[in-house]
C-alpha positions as CSV (number, residue, x, y, z in Angstrom):
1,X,117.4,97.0,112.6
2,X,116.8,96.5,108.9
3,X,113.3,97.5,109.3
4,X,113.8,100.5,111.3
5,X,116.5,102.2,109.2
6,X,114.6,101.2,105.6
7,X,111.0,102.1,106.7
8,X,111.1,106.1,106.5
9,X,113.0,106.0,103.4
10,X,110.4,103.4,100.9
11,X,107.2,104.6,102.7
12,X,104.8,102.3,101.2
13,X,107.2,100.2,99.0
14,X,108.6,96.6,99.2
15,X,111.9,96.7,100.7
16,X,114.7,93.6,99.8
17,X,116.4,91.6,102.5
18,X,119.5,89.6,101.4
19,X,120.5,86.7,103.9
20,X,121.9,83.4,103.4
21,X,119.3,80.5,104.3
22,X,121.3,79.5,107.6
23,X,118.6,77.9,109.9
24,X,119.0,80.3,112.3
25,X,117.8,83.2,110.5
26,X,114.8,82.0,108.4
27,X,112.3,81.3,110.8
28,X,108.0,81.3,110.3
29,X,107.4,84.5,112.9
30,X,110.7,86.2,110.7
31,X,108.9,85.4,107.2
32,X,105.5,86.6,109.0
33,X,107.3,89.6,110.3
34,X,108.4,90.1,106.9
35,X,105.5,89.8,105.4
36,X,103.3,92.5,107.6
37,X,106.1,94.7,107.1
38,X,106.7,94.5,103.6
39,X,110.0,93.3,103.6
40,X,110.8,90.8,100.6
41,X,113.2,88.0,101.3
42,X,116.1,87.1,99.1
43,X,117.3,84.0,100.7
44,X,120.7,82.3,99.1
45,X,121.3,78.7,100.5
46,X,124.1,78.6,103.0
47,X,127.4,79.1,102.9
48,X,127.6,79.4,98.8
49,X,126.9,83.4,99.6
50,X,130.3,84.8,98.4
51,X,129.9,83.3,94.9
52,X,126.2,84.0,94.6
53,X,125.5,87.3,96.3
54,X,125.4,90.2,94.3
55,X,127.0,92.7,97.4
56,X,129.7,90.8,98.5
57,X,130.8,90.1,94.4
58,X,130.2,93.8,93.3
59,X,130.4,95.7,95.9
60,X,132.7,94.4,99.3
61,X,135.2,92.9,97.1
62,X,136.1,96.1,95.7
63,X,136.2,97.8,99.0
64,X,138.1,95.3,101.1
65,X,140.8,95.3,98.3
66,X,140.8,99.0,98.5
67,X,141.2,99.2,102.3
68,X,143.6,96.6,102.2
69,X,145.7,98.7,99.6
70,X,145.0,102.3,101.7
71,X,146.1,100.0,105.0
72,X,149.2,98.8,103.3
73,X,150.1,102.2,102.0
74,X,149.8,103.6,105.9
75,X,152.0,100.4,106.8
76,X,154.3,101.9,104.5
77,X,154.1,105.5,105.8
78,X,154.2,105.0,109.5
């Protein structure tokens, strides 16, 4: 899915995958894969991902506390 929705938009550029290392994800054909497609793996040991990655820090915590404000605020309302 990554690949198909990056690869229009960064043409010929490297494109950066953030996962956690789980075993399940980082496997040699998915690094191969990877590599013919230039994809660039960022790969954070598991389960240490909310204090290490960027998106979940910067970006999700923001969001989920703003949703849970607008969903408390519609609590309130209805």
């Amino acid at each position: 899915m990554f690949n198909r929705e990056t690869r229009t938009k960064a043409k010929r550029f490297y494109r950066l995958f953030i996962l956690n290392g789980h075993g399940s994800y980082v496997t040699i054909d998915f690094i191969k894969y990877c590599n013919n497609n230039r994809i660039l793996l960022a790969i954070y040991p598991p389960y240490v991902t909310y204090t290490l990655q960027p998106l979940n820090v910067c970006m999700f915590k923001p969001l989920l506390t703003a949703y849970l404000a607008a969903l408390a605020n519609y609590m309130d309302r209805c």
